[in-house]
BANUFI-768978 format. One record per residue (C-alpha): y, z, x; residue in one letter. Coordinates in Angstrom, 3 decimals. Each point is the difference from the previous one (the first is absolute). Example, Ala and Ser with C-alpha at 12.3 -4.5 7.8 and 13.67 -1.06 7.14 Angstrom:
2
{atom {-4.500 7.800 12.300} a}
{atom {3.440 -0.660 1.370} s}
% end
This chain:
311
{atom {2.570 3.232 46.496} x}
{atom {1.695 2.571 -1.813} x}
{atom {-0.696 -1.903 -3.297} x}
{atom {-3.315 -0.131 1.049} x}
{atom {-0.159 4.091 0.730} x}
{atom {1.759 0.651 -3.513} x}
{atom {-2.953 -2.022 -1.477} x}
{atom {-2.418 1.926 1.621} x}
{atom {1.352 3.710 -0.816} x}
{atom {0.061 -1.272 -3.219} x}
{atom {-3.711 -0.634 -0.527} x}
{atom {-0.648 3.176 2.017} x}
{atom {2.154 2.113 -1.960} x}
{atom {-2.234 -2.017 -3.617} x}
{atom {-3.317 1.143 1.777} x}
{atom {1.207 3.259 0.636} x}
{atom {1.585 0.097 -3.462} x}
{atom {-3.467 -0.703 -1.674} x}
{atom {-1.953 2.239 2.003} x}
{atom {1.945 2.985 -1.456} x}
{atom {-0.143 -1.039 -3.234} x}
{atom {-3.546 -0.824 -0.680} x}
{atom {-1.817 1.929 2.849} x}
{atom {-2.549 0.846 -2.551} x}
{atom {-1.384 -2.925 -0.481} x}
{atom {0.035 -1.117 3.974} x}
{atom {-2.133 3.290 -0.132} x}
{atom {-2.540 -1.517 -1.853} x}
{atom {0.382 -2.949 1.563} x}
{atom {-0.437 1.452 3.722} x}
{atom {-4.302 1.080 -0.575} x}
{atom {-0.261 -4.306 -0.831} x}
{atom {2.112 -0.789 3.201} x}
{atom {-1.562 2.564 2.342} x}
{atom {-4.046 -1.544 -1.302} x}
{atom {1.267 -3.286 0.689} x}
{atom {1.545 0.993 3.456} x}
{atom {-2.609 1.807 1.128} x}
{atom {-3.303 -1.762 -1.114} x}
{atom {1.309 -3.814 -0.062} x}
{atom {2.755 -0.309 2.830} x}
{atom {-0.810 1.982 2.464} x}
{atom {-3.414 -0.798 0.264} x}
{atom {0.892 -3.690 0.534} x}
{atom {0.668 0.708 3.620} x}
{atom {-3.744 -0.424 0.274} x}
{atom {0.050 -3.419 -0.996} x}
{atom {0.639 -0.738 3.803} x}
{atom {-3.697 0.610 0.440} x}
{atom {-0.572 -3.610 -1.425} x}
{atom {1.474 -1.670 2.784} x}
{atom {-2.206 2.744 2.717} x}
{atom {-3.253 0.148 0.796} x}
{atom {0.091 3.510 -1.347} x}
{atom {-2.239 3.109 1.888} x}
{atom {-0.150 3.344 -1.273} x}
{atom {0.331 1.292 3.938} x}
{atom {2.811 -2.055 0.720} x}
{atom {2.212 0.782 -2.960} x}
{atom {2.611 -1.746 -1.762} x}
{atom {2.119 -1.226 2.527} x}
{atom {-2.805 -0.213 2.961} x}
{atom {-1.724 -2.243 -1.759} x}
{atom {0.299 -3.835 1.233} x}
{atom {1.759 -2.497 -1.465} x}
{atom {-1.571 -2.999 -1.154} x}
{atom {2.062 -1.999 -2.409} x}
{atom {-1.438 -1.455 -3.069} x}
{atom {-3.226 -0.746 1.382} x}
{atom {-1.558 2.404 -2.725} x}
{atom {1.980 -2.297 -2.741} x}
{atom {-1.678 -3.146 1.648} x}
{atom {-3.421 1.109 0.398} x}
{atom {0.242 0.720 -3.826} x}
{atom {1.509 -3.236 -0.982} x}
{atom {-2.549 -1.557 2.153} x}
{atom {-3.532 1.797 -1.506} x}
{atom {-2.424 -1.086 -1.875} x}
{atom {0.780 2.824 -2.733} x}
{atom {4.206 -1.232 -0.203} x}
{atom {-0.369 -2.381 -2.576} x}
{atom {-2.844 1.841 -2.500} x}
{atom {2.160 3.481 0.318} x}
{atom {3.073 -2.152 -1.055} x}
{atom {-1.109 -1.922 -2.777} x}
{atom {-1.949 2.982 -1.401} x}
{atom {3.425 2.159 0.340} x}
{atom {2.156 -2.310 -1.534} x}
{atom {-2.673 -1.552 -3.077} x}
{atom {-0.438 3.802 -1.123} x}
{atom {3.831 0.599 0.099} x}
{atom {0.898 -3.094 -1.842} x}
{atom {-2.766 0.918 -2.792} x}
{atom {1.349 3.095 -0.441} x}
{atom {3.966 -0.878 0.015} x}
{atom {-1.356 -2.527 -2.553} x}
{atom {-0.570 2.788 -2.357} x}
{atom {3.769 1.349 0.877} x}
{atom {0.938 -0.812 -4.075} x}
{atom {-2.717 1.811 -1.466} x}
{atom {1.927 3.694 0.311} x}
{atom {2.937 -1.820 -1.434} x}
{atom {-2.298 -1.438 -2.744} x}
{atom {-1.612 3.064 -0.567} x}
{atom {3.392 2.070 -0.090} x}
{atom {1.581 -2.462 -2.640} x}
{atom {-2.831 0.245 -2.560} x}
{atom {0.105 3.606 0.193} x}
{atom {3.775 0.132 -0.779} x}
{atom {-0.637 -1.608 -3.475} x}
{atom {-2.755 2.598 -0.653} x}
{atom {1.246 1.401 -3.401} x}
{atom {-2.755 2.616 -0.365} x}
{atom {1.312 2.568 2.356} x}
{atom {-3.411 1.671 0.207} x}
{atom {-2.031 -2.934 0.991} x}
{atom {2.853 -0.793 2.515} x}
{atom {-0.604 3.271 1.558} x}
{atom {-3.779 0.016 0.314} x}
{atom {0.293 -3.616 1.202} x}
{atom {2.442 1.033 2.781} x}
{atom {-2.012 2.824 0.997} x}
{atom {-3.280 -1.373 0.246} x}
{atom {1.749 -2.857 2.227} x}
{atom {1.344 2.273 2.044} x}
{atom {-2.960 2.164 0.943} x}
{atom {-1.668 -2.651 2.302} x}
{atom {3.256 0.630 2.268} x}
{atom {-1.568 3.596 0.477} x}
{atom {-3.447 -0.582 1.125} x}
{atom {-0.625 -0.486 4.054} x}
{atom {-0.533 -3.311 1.595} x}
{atom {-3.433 1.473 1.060} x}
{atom {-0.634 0.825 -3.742} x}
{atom {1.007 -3.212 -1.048} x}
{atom {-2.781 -2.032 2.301} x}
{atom {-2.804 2.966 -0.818} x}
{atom {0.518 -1.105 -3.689} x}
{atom {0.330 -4.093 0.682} x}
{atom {-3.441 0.751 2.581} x}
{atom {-1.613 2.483 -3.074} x}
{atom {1.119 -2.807 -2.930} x}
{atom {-1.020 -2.985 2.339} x}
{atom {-3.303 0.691 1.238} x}
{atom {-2.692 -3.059 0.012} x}
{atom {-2.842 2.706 -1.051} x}
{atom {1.948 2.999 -2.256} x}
{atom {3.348 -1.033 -0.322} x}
{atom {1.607 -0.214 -3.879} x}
{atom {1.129 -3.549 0.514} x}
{atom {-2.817 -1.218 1.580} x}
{atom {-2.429 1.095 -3.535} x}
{atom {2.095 -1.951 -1.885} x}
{atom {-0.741 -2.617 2.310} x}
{atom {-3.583 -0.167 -0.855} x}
{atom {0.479 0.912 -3.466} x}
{atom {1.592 -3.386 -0.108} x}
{atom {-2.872 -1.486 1.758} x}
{atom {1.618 -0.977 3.706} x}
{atom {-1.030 1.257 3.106} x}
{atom {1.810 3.403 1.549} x}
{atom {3.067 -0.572 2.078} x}
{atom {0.329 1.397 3.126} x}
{atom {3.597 -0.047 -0.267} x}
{atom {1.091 2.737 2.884} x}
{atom {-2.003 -2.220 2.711} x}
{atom {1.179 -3.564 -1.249} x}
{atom {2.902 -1.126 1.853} x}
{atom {0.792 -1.920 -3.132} x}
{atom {0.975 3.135 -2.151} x}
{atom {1.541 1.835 2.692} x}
{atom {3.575 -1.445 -0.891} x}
{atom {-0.096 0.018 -3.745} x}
{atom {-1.827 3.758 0.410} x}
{atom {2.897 1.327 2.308} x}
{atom {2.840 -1.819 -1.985} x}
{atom {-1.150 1.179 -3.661} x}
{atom {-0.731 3.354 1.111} x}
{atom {3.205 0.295 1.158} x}
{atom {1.963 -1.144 -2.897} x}
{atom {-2.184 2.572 -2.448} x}
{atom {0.883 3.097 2.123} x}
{atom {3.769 -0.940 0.641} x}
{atom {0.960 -2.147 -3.480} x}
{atom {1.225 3.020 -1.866} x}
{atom {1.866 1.646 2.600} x}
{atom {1.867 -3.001 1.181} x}
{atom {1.145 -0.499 -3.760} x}
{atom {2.260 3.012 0.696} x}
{atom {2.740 -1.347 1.397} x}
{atom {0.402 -2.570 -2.204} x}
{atom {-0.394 2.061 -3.166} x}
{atom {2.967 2.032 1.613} x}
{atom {1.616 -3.382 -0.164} x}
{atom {-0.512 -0.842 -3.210} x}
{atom {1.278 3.062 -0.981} x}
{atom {3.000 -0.703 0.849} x}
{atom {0.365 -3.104 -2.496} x}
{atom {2.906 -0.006 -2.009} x}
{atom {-1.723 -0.017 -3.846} x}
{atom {3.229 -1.427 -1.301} x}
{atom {-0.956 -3.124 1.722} x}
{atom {-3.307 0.188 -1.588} x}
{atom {1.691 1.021 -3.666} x}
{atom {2.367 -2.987 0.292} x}
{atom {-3.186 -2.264 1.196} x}
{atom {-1.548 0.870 -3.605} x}
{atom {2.831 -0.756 -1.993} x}
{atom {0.047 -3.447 2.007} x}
{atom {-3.366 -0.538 -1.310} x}
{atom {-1.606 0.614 3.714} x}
{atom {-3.737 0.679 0.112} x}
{atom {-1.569 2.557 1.738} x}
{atom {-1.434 -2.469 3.132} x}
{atom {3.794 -1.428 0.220} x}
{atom {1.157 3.437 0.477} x}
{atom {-2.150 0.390 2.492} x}
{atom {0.810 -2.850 1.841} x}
{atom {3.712 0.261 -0.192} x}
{atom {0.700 3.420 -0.129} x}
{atom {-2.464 2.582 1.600} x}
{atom {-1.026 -2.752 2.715} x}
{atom {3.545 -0.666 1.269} x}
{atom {1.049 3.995 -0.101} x}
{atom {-3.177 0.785 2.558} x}
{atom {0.094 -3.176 1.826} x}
{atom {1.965 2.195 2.993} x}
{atom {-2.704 2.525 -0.129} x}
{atom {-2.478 -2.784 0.363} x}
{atom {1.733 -2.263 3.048} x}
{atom {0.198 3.470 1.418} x}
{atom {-3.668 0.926 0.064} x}
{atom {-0.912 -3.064 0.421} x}
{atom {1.968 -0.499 3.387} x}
{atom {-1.857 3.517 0.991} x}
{atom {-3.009 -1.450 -0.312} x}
{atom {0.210 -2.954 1.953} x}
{atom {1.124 2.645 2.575} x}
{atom {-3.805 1.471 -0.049} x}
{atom {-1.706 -3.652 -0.053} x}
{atom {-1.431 0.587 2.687} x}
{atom {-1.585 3.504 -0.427} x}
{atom {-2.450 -0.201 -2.786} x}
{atom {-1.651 3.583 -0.941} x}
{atom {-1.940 -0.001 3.483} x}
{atom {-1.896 3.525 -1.072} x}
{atom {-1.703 -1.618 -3.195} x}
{atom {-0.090 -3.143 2.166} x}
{atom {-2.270 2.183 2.821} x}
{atom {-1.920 1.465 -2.703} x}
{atom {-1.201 -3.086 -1.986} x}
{atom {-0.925 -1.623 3.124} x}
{atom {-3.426 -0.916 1.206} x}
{atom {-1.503 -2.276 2.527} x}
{atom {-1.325 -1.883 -2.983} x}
{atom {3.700 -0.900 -1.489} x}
{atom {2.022 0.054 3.424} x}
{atom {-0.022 -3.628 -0.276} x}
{atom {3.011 0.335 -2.838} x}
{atom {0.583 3.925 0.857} x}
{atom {1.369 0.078 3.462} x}
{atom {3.743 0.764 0.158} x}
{atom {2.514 0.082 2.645} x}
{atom {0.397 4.316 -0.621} x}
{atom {-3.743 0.436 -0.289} x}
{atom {-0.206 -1.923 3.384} x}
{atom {2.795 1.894 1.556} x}
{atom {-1.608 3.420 -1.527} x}
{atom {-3.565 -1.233 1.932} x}
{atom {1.743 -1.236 3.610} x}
{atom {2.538 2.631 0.417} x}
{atom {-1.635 3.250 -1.490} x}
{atom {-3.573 -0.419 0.021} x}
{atom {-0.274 -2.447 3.814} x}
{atom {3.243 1.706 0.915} x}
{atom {1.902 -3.581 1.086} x}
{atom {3.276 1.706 -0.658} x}
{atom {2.502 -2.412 1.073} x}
{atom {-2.343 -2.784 -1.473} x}
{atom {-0.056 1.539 -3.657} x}
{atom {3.721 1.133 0.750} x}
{atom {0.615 -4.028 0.524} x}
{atom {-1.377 -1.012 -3.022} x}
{atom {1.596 2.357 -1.886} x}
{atom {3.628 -0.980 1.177} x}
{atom {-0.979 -3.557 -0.873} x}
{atom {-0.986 1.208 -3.526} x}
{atom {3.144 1.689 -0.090} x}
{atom {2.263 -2.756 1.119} x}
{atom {-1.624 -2.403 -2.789} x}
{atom {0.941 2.705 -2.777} x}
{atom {3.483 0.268 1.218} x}
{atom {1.107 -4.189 0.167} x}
{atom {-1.661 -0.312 -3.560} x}
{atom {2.241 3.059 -1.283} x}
{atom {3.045 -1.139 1.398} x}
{atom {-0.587 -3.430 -1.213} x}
{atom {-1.238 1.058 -3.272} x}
{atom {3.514 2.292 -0.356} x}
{atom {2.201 -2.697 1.408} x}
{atom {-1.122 -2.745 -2.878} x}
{atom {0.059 2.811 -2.530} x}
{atom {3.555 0.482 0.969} x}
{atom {0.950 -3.152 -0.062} x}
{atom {-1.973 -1.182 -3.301} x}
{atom {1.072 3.332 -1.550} x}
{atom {2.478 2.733 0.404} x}
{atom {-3.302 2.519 0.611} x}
{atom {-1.026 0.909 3.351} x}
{atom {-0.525 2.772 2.620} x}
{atom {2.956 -0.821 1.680} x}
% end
């Protein structure tokens, strides 16, 4: 016990220790902890509502208790399956595309011309600026059957016009492309950052080996961001489940529901717009639960294939 209590005092008196000597930075730190605390934990005493047959009247707590009969009434629709498959089909198209940032990020570090490096980074990076609701108003401007750009050089070519906003068909590779052009440039950022920090006495001593330019690539600014990369890549699997659900709601039409309904667009039309609170609230928590068993699996083989990981 008193081995035990030394041990203790010990760490206490380390905490304590590093408190006073970098308070400045747990400064900073404390507006990150205090928007975490107060807008993601302690609203997640509401997630009781799933398991209630929630009323406004009764309250929180008044509210009666049903269980997961909300869970099995939406395992057991007719919607289940479509919402599912749509949800995780978009997802997987767009993780698919996970390299192209790294890609993009690599042939910009061997850029030699440092002025077309900068132009190309910047007009990569504007997209990231511009609104989702933007972003559709120019696919629904550029798209149209009748006056749309793309659509003139469809009959220039001598096809038919291609209603591509109301063809469940294009909704996918629409949403997924779209995507990738407005976010491309910005996600390069972190791994330019990377790359930055490349030794170039590995790359010097690569030349005099007689290394070419795709080898160094390969085997020396690949391996130096391949943290980085397991990193954001374990993020990502975090979000599977929660695709961009505003760009989602404003693409979608009855005429492409068939490939457009999600699992967020269907919580965003039960709980807010029927006002099935403890349904939507249900669904949600399931959505939720599938994001976090594919992170921590994702993180515990990265940890064991690699040394990179959250934790």
């Amino acid at each position: 016990m008193a081995v035990e209590q030394s041990v203790k005092k010990k760490g206490n008196s380390k905490i304590i220790k590093s408190l006073q000597q970098n308070w400045q930075l747990y400064i900073f730190l404390l507006p990150a902890v205090l928007y975490f605390f107060i807008f993601h934990y302690i609203p997640m005493y509401g997630i009781q509502i799933a398991f209630k047959d929630y009323f406004a009247n009764l309250g929180m707590f008044g509210s009666p208790w049903v269980g997961l009969e909300h869970f099995e009434r939406f395992f057991e629709s007719y919607y289940f399956w479509r919402l599912l498959k749509n949800t995780i089909i978009l997802n997987a198209y767009n993780l698919l595309l996970f390299p192209l940032p790294i890609i993009f990020a690599l042939s910009l570090n061997e850029l030699r011309n440092g002025a077309f490096k900068k132009w190309s980074q910047t007009l990569t990076y504007a997209p990231h600026f511009i609104s989702v609701v933007v972003v559709v108003g120019m696919l629904v401007a550029f798209l149209d059957p009748n006056t749309g750009l793309v659509n003139h050089v469809v009959r220039m070519l001598g096809m038919e016009p291609i209603p591509f906003l109301t063809s469940p068909e294009w909704f996918r590779h629409i949403f997924v492309w779209s995507g990738q052009w407005q976010s491309l440039g910005w996600g390069t950022i972190i791994y330019l950052a990377a790359l930055a920090g490349v030794n170039p006495e590995l790359h010097e001593a690569a030349k005099v080996d007689g290394a070419t330019r795709f080898q160094r690539i390969i085997h020396i600014n690949i391996p130096t961001i391949l943290p980085t990369i397991i990193i954001l890549f374990i993020l990502n699997i975090g979000n599977f489940m929660q695709i961009g659900f505003e760009k989602v709601l404003l693409m979608q039409n009855n005429l492409n529901s068939e490939t457009s309904d999600i699992i967020q667009t269907f919580v965003y039309e039960t709980g807010l717009l029927e006002g099935q609170y403890s349904f939507a609230a249900a669904i949600g928590l399931f959505e939720s639960m599938i994001n976090i068993v594919l992170l921590i699996t994702v993180n515990q083989i990265a940890r064991k294939v690699s040394s990179n990981s959250l934790w």
